[in-house]
Each structure stands twice: as C-alpha cells, then as structure tokens.
N, C-alpha and C positions, 0 to 999 in steps of 0.2 A: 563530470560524468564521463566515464568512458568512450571513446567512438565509437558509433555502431552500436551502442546497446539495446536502445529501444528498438531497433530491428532485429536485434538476435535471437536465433528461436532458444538457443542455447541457456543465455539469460532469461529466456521469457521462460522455460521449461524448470531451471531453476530456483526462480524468482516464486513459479506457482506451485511448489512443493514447499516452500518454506510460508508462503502467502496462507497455503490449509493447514499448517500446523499451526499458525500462531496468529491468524488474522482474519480468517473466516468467522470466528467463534462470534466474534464482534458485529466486522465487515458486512459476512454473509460470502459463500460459496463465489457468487456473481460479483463482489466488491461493490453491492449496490445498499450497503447499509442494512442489511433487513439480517440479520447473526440472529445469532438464539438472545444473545444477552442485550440485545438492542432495548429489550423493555426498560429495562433494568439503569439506562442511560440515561443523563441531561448534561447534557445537549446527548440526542443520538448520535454513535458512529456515523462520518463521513461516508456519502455516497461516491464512491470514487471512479465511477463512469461516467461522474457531471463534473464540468471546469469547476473550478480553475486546479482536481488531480489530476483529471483528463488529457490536461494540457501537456506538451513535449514543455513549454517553456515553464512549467511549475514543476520539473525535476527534480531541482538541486531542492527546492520549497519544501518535496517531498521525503526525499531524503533527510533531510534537517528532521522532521516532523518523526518519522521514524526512530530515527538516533537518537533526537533527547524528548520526545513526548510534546505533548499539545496541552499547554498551562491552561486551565478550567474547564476541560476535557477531560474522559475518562483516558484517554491516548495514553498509554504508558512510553517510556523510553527503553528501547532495545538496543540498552547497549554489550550485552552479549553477541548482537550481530556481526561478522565484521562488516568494511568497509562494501567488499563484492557484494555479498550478501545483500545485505540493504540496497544497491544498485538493482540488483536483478529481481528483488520484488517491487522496484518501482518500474522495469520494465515489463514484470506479468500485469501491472495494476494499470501501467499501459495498453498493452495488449486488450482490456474490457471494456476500452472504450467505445461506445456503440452498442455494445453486446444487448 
C-alpha cells in the first residue's frame, strides 16, 4: 500500500469517483451493502463500514478482493483497474467507516 493513502484526501477523492461508477450499483452510495442490485444477490454485497473492510489492516485483503473478485460471491474481478486505482478506492471505502 502506498504511504499515506488512507489519509489522502486526494486518493479518498479519487477512490470515490471511481467507487460510484462501478461499485455503488452493488455496494450502495454509503458502501453499506444496500445498491439497487443487492436483492438480486447471495450472499448480498459486503457492508464495507463493518470490519474486517473497515479495518486499515484489511487493506492489501481488500485490494486483492478487488483485482481478482471474491470466489462464490457476486464480486467480480476489476481488472481493468490499474494498480493506483484500486488503492484509492480502497482508501474512499476507508474513509466510510463510521459513516
């Protein structure tokens, strides 16, 4: 992970323009699981304001999950992302923790 990123407003700002185009639909706005397509889910989209995405230490976790998808999950793998990319939505997904 980069230094500094989950503090960055820079990465957080970037992270959550890329976070509503391709991860709210799911997510939801708030990254609290509840997207339009949540019904539509089993297992529902991850709530990503409760540990263990919440967490600074479930970063790289996150990351990973991102890049190649989440096997028996609807999670796809984004890997048209690049590398920054994928950081900086895991520092906006950061950012809603608590929200």
């Amino acid at each position: 992970m980069p230094a500094g990123l989950l503090t960055s407003r820079e990465a957080r700002d970037a992270g959550g323009v890329v976070f509503a185009a391709d991860c709210a639909i799911c997510h939801g706005a708030k990254g609290d699981g509840r997207g339009q397509r949540r019904e539509a889910m089993n297992p529902p989209p991850a709530n990503l304001t409760l540990p263990p995405w919440s967490d600074e230490a479930s970063a790289a976790q996150m990351h990973g999950a991102i890049r190649n998808g989440v096997p028996g999950t609807a999670m796809p793998s984004w890997p048209m992302l690049s590398d920054r990319q994928i950081w900086d939505v895991v520092a906006y997904i950061h950012s809603l923790k608590g929200l």
